[in-house]
Biotite code that builds the C-alpha atoms (Angstrom):
import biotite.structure as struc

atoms = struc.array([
    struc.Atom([65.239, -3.238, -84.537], chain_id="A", res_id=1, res_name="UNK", atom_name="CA", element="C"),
    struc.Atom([68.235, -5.622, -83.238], chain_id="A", res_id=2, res_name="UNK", atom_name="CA", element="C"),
    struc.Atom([67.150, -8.915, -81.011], chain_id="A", res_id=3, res_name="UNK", atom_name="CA", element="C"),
    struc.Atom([68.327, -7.326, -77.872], chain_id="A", res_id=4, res_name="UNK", atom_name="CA", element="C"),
    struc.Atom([66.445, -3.888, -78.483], chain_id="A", res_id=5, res_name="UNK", atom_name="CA", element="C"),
    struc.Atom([63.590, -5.968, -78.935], chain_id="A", res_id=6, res_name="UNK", atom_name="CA", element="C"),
    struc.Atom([64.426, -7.879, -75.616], chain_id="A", res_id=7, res_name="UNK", atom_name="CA", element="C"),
    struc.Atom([64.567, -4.868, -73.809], chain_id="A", res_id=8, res_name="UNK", atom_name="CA", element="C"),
    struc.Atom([61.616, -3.619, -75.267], chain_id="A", res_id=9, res_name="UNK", atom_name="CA", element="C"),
    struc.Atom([59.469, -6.564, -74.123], chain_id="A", res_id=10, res_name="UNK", atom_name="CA", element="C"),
    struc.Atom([61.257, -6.450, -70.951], chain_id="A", res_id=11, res_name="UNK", atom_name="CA", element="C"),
    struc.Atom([60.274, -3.195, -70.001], chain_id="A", res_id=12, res_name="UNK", atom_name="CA", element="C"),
    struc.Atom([57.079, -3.926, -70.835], chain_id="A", res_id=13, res_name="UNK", atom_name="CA", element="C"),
    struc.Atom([56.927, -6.698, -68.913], chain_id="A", res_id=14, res_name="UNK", atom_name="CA", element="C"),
    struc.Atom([58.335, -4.556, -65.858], chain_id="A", res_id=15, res_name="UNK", atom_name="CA", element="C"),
    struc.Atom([55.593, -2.010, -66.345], chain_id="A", res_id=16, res_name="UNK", atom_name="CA", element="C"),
    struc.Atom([52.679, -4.342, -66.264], chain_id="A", res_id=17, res_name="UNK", atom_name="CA", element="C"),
    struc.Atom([54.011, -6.500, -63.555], chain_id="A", res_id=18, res_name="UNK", atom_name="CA", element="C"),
    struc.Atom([54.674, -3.504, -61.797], chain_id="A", res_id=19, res_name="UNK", atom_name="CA", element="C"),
    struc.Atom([50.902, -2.113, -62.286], chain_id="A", res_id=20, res_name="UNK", atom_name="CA", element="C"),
    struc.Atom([48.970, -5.209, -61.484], chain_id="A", res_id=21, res_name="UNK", atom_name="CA", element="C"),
    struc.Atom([51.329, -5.036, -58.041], chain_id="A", res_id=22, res_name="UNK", atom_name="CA", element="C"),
    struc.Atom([50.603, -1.427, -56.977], chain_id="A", res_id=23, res_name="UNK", atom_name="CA", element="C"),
    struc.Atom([46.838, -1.980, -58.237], chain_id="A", res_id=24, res_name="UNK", atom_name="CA", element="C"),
    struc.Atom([47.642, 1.291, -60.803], chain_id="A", res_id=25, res_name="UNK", atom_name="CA", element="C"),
    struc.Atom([46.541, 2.280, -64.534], chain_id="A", res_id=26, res_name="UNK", atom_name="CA", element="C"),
    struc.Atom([49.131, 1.916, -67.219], chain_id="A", res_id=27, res_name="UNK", atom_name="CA", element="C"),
    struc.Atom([49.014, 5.227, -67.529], chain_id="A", res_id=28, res_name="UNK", atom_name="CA", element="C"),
    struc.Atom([50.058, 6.172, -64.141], chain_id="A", res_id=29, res_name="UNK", atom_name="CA", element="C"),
    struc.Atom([53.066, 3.490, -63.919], chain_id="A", res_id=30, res_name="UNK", atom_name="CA", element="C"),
    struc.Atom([54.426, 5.248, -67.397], chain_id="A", res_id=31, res_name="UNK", atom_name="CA", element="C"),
    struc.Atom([53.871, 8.324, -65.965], chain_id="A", res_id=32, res_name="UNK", atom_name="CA", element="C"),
    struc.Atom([55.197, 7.060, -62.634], chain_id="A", res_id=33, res_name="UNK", atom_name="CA", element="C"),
    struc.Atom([58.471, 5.624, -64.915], chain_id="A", res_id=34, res_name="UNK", atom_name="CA", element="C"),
    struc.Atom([58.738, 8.443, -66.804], chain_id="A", res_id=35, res_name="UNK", atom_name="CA", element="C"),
    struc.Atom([59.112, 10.655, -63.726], chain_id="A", res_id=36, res_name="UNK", atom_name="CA", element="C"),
    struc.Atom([62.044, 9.010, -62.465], chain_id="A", res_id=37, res_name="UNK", atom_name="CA", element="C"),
    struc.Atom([63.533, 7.966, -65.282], chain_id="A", res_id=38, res_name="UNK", atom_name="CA", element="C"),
    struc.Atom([62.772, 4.071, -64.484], chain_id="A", res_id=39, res_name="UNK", atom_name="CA", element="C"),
    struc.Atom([62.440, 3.071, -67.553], chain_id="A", res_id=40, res_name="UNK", atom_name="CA", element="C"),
    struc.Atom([65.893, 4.717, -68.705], chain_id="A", res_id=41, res_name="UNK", atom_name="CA", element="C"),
    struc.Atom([67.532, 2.558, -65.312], chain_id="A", res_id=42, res_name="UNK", atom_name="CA", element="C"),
    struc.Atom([65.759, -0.576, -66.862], chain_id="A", res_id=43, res_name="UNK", atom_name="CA", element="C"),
    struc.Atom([67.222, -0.291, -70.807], chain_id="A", res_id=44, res_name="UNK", atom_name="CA", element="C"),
    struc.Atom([70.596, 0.326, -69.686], chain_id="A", res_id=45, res_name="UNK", atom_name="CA", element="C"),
    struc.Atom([70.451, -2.087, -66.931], chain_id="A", res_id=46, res_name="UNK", atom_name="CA", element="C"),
    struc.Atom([68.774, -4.935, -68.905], chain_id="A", res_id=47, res_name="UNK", atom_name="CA", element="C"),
    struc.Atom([71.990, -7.204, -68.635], chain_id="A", res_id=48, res_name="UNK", atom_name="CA", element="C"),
    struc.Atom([71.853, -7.655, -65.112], chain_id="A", res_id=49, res_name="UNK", atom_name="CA", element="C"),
    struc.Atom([68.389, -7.295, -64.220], chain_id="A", res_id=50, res_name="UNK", atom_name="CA", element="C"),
    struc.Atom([66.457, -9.306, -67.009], chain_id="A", res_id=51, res_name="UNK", atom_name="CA", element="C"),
    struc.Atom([67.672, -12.059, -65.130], chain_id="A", res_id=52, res_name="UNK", atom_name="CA", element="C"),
    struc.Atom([65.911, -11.640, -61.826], chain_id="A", res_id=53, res_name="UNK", atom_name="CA", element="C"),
    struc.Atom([62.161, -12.582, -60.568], chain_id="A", res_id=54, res_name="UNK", atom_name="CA", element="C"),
    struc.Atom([59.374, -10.534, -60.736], chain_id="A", res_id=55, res_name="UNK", atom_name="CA", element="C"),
    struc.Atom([59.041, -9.935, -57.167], chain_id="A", res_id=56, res_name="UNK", atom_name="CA", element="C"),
    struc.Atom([62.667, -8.836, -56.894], chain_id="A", res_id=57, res_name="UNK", atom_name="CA", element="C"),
    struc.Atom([61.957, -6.462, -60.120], chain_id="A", res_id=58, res_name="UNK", atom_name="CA", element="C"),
    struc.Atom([59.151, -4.979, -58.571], chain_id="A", res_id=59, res_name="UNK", atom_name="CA", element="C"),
    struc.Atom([60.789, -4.728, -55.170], chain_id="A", res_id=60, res_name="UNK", atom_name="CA", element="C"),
    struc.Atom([64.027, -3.243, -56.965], chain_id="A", res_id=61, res_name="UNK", atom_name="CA", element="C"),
    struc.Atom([62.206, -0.535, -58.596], chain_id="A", res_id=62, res_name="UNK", atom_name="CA", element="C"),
    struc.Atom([60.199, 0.552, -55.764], chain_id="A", res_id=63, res_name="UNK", atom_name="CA", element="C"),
    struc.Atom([63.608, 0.889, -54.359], chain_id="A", res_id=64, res_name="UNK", atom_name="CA", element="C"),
    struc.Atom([65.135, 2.569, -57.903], chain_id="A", res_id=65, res_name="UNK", atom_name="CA", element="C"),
    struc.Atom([62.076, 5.310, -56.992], chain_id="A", res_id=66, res_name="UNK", atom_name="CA", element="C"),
    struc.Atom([62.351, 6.010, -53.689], chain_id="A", res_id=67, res_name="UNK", atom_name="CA", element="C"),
    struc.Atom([66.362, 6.917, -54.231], chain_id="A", res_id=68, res_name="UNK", atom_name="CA", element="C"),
    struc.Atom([65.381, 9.234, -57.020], chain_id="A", res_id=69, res_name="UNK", atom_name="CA", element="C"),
    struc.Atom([62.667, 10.677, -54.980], chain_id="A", res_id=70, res_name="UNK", atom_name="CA", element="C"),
    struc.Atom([65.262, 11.202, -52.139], chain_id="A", res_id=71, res_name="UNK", atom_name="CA", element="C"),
    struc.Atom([67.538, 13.176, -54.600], chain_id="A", res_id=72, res_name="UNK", atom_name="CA", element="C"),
    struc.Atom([65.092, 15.563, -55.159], chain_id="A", res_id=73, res_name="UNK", atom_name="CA", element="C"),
    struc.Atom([63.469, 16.336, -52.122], chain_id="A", res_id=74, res_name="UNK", atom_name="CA", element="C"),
])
């Protein structure tokens, strides 16, 4: 595994337990919550830009990431 794989791997990580301990869910249910609308997908390819940004903004960002997805199906 490259450096930046493994940065992105950690930074998802990071995203999904900062996101968890926010929304006072299970790890389970933000991976399954993730893995529903393809957040963690958004968060790989978009490491670049968003790796950069607090964890407030990251959490506020993908409530807003989830909310567009769930708009596109409804």
């Amino acid at each position: 595994m490259s450096k930046k794989e493994k940065d992105i791997t950690f930074f998802v990580a990071f995203c999904i337990e900062e996101y968890r301990a926010a929304k006072g869910l299970s790890g389970e249910e933000v991976i399954e919550l993730f893995a529903k609308y393809d957040v963690t997908d958004y968060l790989s390819k978009c490491f670049e830009p968003l790796h950069t940004q607090g964890r407030q903004w990251l959490i506020d960002e993908i409530d807003e990431f989830i909310d567009i997805r769930k708009n596109k199906k409804a």
